[in-house]
C-alpha atoms as a printed R data frame, in Angstrom:
    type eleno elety resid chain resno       x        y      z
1   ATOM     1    CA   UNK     A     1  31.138  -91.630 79.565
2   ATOM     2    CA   UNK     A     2  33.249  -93.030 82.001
3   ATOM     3    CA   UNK     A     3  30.967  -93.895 84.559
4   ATOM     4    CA   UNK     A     4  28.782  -96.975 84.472
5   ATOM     5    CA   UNK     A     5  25.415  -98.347 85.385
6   ATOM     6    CA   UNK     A     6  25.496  -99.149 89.338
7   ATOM     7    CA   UNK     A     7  28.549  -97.275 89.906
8   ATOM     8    CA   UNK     A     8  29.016  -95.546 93.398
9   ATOM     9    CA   UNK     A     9  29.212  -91.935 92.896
10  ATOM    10    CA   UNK     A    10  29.677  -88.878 95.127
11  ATOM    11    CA   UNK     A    11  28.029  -86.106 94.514
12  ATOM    12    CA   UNK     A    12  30.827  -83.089 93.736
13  ATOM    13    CA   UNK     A    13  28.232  -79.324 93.376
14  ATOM    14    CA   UNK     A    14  24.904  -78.392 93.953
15  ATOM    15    CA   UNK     A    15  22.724  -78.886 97.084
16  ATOM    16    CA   UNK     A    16  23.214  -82.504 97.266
17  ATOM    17    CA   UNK     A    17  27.149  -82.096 97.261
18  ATOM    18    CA   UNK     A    18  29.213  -84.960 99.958
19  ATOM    19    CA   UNK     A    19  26.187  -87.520 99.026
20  ATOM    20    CA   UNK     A    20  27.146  -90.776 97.564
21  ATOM    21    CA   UNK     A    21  24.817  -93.103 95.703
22  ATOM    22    CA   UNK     A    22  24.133  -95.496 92.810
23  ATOM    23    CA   UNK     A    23  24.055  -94.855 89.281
24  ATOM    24    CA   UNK     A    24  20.323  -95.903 88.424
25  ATOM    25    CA   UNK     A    25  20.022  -94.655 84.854
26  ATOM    26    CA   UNK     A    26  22.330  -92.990 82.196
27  ATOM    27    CA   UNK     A    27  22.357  -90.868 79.446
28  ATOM    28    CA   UNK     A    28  25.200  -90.968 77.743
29  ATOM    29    CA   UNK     A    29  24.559  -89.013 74.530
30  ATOM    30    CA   UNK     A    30  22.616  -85.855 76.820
31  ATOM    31    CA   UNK     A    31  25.565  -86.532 79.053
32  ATOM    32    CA   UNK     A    32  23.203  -86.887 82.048
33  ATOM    33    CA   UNK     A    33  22.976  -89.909 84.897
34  ATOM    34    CA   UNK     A    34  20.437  -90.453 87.572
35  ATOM    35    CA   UNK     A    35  21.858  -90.927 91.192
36  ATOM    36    CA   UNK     A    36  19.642  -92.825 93.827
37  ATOM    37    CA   UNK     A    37  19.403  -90.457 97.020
38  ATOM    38    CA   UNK     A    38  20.100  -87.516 95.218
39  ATOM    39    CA   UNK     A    39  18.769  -84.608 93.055
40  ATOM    40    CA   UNK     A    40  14.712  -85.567 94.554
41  ATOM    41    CA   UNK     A    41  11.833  -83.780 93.399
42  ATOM    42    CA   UNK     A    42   7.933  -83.938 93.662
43  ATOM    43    CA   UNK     A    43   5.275  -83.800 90.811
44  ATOM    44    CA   UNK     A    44   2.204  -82.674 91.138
45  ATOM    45    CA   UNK     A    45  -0.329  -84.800 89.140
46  ATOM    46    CA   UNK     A    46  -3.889  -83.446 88.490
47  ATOM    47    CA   UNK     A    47  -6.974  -85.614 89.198
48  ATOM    48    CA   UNK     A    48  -8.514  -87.507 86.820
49  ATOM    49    CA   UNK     A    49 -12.402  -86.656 86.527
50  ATOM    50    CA   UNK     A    50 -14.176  -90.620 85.827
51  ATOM    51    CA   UNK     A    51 -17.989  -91.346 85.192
52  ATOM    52    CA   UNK     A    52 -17.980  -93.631 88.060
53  ATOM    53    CA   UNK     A    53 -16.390  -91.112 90.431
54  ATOM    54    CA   UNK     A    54 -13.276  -88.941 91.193
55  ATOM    55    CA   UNK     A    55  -9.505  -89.376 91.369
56  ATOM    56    CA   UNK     A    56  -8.004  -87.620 93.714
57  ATOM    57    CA   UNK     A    57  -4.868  -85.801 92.743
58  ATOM    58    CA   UNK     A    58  -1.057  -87.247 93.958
59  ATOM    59    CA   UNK     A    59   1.877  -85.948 94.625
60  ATOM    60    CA   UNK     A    60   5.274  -88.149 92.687
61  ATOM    61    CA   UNK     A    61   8.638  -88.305 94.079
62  ATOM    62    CA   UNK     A    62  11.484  -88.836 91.732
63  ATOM    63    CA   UNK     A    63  15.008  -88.933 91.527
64  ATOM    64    CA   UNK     A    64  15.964  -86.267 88.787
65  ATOM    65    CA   UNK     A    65  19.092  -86.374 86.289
66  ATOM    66    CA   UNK     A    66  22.149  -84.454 86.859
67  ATOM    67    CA   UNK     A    67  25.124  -83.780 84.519
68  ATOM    68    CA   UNK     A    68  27.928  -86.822 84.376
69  ATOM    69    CA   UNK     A    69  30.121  -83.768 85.634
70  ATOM    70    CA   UNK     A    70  28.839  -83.014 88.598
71  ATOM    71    CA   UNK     A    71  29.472  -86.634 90.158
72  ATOM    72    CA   UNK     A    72  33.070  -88.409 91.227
73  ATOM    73    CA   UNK     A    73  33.240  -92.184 91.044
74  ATOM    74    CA   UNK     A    74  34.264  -93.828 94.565
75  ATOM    75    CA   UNK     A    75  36.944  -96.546 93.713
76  ATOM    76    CA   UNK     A    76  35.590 -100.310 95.050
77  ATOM    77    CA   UNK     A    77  39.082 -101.258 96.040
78  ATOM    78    CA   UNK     A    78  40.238  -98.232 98.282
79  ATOM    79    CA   UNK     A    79  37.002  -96.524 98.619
80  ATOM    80    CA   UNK     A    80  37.975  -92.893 97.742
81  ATOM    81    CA   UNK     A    81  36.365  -90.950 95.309
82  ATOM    82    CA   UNK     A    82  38.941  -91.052 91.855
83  ATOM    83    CA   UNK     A    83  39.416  -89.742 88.599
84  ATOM    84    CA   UNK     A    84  39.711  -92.853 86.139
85  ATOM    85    CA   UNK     A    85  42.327  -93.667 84.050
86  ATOM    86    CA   UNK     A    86  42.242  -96.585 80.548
87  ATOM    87    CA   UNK     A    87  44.381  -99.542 79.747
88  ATOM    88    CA   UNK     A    88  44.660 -101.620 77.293
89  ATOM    89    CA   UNK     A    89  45.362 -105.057 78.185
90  ATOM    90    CA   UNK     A    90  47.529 -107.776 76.108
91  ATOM    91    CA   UNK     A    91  44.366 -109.428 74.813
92  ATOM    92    CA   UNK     A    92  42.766 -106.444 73.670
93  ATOM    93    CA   UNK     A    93  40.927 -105.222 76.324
94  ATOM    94    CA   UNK     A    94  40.402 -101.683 77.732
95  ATOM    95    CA   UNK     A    95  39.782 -101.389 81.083
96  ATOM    96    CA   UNK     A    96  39.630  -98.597 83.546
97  ATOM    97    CA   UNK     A    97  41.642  -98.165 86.393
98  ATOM    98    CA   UNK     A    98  42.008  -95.856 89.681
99  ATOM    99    CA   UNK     A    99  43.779  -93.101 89.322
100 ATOM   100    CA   UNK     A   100  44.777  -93.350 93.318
101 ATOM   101    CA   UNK     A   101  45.474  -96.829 93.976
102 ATOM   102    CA   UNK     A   102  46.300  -97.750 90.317
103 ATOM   103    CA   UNK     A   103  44.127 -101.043 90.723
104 ATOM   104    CA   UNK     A   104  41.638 -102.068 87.727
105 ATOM   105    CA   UNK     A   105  37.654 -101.212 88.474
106 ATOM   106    CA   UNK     A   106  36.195 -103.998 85.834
């Protein structure tokens, strides 16, 4: 995958599309990441019935994964939202770079 943990993303389909956000959590081998601010959705938790006395139910908000696909990463330097591009360096080192401004992102 090309995009990293607290990346800023934009959010390119679905009903979230034009948001931007973090990268909170990845999964790189399902190919999924979790963006803060986008893709919400509630759980509904059953009560838990105790000797002593009752649980109420709750209701759990959560940010839900979406595909790696779906997002764009917004380039730090120039703040658009880019494709990314690899280079390897003289010492060895691959690095990724904006395809729009051609400056390095590590």
């Amino acid at each position: 995958m090309k995009i990293k943990m607290k990346d800023k993303v934009k959010i390119r389909v679905g009903k979230d599309k034009g948001k931007e956000g973090l990268i909170i959590q990845s999964f790189p081998v399902e190919g999924l990441v979790v963006v803060d601010g986008a893709n919400k959705r509630t759980r509904h938790l059953k009560s838990k019935s105790n000797k002593k006395g009752e649980n109420k139910g709750e209701k759990v908000e959560f940010f839900a994964p979406i595909r790696v696909s779906s997002v764009m990463l917004i380039c730090p330097k120039c703040a658009k939202p880019t494709r990314i591009a690899y280079q390897l360096l003289e010492t060895g080192k691959k690095v990724r770079n904006c395809k729009k401004c051609k400056q390095t992102i590590d």
